[in-house]
C-alpha positions in Angstrom: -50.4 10.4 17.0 -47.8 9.4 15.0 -48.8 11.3 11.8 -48.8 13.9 14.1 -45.3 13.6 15.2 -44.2 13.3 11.6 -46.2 16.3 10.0 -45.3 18.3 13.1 -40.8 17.4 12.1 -41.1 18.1 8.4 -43.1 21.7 9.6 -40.0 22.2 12.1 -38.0 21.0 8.8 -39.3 23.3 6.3 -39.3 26.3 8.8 -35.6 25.9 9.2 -35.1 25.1 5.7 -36.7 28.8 5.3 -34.7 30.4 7.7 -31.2 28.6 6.0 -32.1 30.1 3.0 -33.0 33.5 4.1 -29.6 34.0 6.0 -27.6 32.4 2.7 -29.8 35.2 0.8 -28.8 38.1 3.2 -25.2 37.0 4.1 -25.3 36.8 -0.2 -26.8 40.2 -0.7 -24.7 42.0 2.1 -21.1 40.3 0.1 -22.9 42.0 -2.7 -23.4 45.1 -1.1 -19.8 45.2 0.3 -18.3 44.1 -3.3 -19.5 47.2 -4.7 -18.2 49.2 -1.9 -14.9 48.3 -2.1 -15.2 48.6 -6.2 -16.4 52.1 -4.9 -13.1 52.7 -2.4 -10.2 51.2 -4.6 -12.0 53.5 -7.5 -11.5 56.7 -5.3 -8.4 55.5 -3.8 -7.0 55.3 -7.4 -8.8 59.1 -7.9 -6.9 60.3 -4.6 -3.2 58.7 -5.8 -3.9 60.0 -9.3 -5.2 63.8 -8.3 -1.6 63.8 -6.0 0.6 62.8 -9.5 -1.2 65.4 -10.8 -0.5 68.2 -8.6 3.6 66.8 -9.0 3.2 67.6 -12.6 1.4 70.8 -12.7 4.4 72.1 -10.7 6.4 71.7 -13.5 3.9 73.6 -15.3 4.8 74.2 -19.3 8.5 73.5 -18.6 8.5 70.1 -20.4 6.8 71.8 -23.5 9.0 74.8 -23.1 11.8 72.7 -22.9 10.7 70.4 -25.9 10.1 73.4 -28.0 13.5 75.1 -27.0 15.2 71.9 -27.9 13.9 72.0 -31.9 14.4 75.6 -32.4 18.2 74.9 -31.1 18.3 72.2 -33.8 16.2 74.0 -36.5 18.7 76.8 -35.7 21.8 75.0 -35.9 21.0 73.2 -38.9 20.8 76.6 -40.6 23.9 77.9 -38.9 25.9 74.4 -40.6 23.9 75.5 -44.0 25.0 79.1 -44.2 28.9 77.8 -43.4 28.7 75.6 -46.2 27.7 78.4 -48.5 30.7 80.7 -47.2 33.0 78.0 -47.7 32.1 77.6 -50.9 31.9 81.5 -51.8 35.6 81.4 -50.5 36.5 78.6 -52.2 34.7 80.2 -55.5 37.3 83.5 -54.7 40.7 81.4 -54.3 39.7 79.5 -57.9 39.1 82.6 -59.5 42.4 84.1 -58.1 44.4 81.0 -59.1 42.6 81.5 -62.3 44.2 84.6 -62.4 47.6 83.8 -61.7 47.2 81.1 -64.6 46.5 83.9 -66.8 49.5 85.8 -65.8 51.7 83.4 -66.3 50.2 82.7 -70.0 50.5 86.3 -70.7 54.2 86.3 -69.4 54.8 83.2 -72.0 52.9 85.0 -75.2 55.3 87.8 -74.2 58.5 86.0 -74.1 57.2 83.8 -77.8 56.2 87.3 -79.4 60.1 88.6 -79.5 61.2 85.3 -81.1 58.4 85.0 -83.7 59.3 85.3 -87.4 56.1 87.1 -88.8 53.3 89.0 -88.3 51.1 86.6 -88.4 52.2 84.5 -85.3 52.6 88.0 -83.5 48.9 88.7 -84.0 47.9 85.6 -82.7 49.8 85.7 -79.6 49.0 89.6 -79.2 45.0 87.9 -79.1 46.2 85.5 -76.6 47.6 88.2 -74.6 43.8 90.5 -74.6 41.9 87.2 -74.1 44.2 86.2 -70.9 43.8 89.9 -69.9 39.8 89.8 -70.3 39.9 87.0 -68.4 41.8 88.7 -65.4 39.5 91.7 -65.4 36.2 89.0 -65.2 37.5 86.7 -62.5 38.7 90.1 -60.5 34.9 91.1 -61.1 33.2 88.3 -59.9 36.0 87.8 -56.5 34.7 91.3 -56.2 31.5 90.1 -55.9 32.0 87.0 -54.1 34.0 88.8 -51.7 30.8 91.5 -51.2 28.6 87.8 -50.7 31.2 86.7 -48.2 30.6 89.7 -46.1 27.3 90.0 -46.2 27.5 86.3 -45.2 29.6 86.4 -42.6 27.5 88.9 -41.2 24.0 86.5 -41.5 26.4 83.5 -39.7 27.7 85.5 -36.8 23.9 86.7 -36.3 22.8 83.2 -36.6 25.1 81.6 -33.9 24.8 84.3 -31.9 21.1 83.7 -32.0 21.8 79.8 -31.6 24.0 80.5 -28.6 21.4 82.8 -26.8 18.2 80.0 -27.4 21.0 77.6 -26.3 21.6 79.7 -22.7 17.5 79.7 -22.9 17.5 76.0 -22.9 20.4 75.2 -20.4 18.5 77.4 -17.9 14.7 76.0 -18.8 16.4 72.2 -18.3 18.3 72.7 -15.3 15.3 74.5 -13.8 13.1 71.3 -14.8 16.1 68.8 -13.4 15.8 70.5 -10.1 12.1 70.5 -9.8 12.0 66.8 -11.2 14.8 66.0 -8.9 12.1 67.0 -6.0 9.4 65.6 -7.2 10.6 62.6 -9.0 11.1 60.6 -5.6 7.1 60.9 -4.3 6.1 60.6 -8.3 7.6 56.9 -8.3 6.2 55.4 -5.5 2.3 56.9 -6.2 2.9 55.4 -9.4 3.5 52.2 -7.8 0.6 52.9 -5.7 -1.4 53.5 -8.2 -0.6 50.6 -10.6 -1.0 48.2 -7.0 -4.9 49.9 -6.5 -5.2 49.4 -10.5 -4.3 45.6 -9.7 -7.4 45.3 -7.7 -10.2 46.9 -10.3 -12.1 45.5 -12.6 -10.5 46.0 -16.2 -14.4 47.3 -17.2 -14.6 49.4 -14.2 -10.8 50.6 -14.6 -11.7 51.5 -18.8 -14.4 53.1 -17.5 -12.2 55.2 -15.1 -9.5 56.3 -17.5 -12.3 57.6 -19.8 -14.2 60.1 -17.8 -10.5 60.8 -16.4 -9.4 61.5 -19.9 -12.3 63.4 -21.1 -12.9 65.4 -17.7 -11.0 68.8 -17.6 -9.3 69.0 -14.1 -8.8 64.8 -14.2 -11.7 64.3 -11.9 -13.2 60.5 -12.7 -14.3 59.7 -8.8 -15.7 62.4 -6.7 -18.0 62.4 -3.3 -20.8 64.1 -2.7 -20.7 67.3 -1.0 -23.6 69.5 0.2 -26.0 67.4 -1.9 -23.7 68.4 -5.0 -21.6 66.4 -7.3 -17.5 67.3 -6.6 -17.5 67.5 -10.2 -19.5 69.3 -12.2 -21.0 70.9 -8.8 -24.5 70.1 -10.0 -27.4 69.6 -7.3 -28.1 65.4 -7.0 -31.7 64.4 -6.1 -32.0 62.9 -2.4 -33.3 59.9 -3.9 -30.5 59.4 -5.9 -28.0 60.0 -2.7 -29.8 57.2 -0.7 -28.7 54.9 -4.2 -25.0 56.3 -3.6 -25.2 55.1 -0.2 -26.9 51.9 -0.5 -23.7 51.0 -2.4 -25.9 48.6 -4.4 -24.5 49.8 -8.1 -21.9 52.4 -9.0 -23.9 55.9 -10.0 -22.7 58.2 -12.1 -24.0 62.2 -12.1 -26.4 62.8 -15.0 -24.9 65.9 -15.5 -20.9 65.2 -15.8 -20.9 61.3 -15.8 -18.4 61.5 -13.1 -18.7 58.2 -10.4 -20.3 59.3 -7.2 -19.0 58.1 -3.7 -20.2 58.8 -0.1 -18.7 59.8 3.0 -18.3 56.4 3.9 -16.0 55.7 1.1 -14.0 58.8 1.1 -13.5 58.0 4.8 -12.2 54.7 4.2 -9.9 55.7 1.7 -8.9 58.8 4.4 -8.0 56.1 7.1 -6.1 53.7 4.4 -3.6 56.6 3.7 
């Protein structure tokens, strides 16, 4: 009777021993199953917050570019404008040499003049009569070439006051283009902030794998779609048809799927809802 008894308790034993372990392996395997779900709603979350920056962004459209590229044509332009200045100045400063140049020579020729009525011979007035017609040849070049200059000058003047009139047109272009961009960034700029700081809090709770993972397809998809649910027994992505098989996987939330058309993470309602009724 006793062996009885004592196989009978370590029956009752190994039967409960069973049924420990079979609870510890479903309460194990439904922690499992609601790990990857949440992997699966912060993931979407973080699509939802980053979708929203997005539309903030695309209402400023190709302002920032247009902005940037006004900004270096301005410089590119002003740099010239400073360039062609220079050059005037130093035509100018070419015309007043040449013209004190000229008054030198007058004043050398007055001289000659006044030494060729106290010379003594011929000789000394022949040389100073040759310093007189080289003085002279020298009046009639510089007068020539401050002719010139002076042509340069105006035709230079006339390239500078079409350049800054140019620079101050692209300069009204780019005060209007950045004031319109201030305004729409001073209306935006506010709700940008804090889904950024949303975004980096939601980041906070992902796996750096999973999060990699994320800014990848984000990068490489074309509207910024990395997360998207299932709709009509299509991928929000790419819009291709998923197999009914494969949307009993999504929804088993056992492993993350990805469309095997876009490589786009797949969610269910479930998650969608949850991240609906956290917003």
């Amino acid at each position: 009777m006793a062996k009885t008894d004592v196989k009978t308790t370590a029956k009752s034993e190994g039967t409960a021993a069973a049924k420990n372990g079979a609870a510890r392996a479903t309460h194990a395997a439904g922690k499992a199953e609601i790990t990857v779900a949440e992997k699966l709603v912060d993931l979407y979350r973080m699509q939802v917050i980053d979708a929203q920056v997005d539309r903030i962004r695309t209402q400023r459209g190709e302002l920032p570019l247009e902005v940037q590229d006004l900004e270096d044509e301005v410089a590119g332009l002003n740099t010239r404008l400073g360039k062609l200045e220079e050059e005037l100045k130093e035509l100018e400063s070419n015309v007043a040499d040449r013209q004190n140049m000229i008054k030198d020579a007058k004043a050398s020729i007055k001289k000659y003049e006044a030494q060729q009525s106290k010379v003594r011979n011929n000789r000394e007035y022949d040389s100073l009569s040759k310093e007189i017609e080289f003085q002279n040849l020298e009046i009639q070049l510089a007068e020539k070439r401050i002719k010139e200059t002076k042509a340069q000058i105006d035709a230079k003047k006339l390239v500078v006051a079409d350049s800054a009139a140019l620079v101050k047109e692209r300069q009204k272009d780019l005060d209007h283009k950045k004031k319109e961009l201030d305004d729409i960034i001073a209306e935006t700029e506010k709700d940008e902030k804090a889904l950024l700081k949303k975004a980096a809090e939601v980041a906070g709770h992902v796996e750096e794998r999973l999060l990699s993972a994320y800014r990848r397809i984000r990068g490489n998809a074309r509207n910024g779609l990395a997360v998207v649910p299932v709709e009509r027994g299509s991928c929000g992505g790419c819009f291709n048809s998923i197999p009914p098989q494969r949307q009993l996987d999504i929804s088993s939330h056992k492993k993350l799927i990805v469309c095997e058309h876009c490589g786009r993470i797949l969610v269910d309602d479930y998650v969608v809802g949850r991240v609906k009724e956290g917003q």
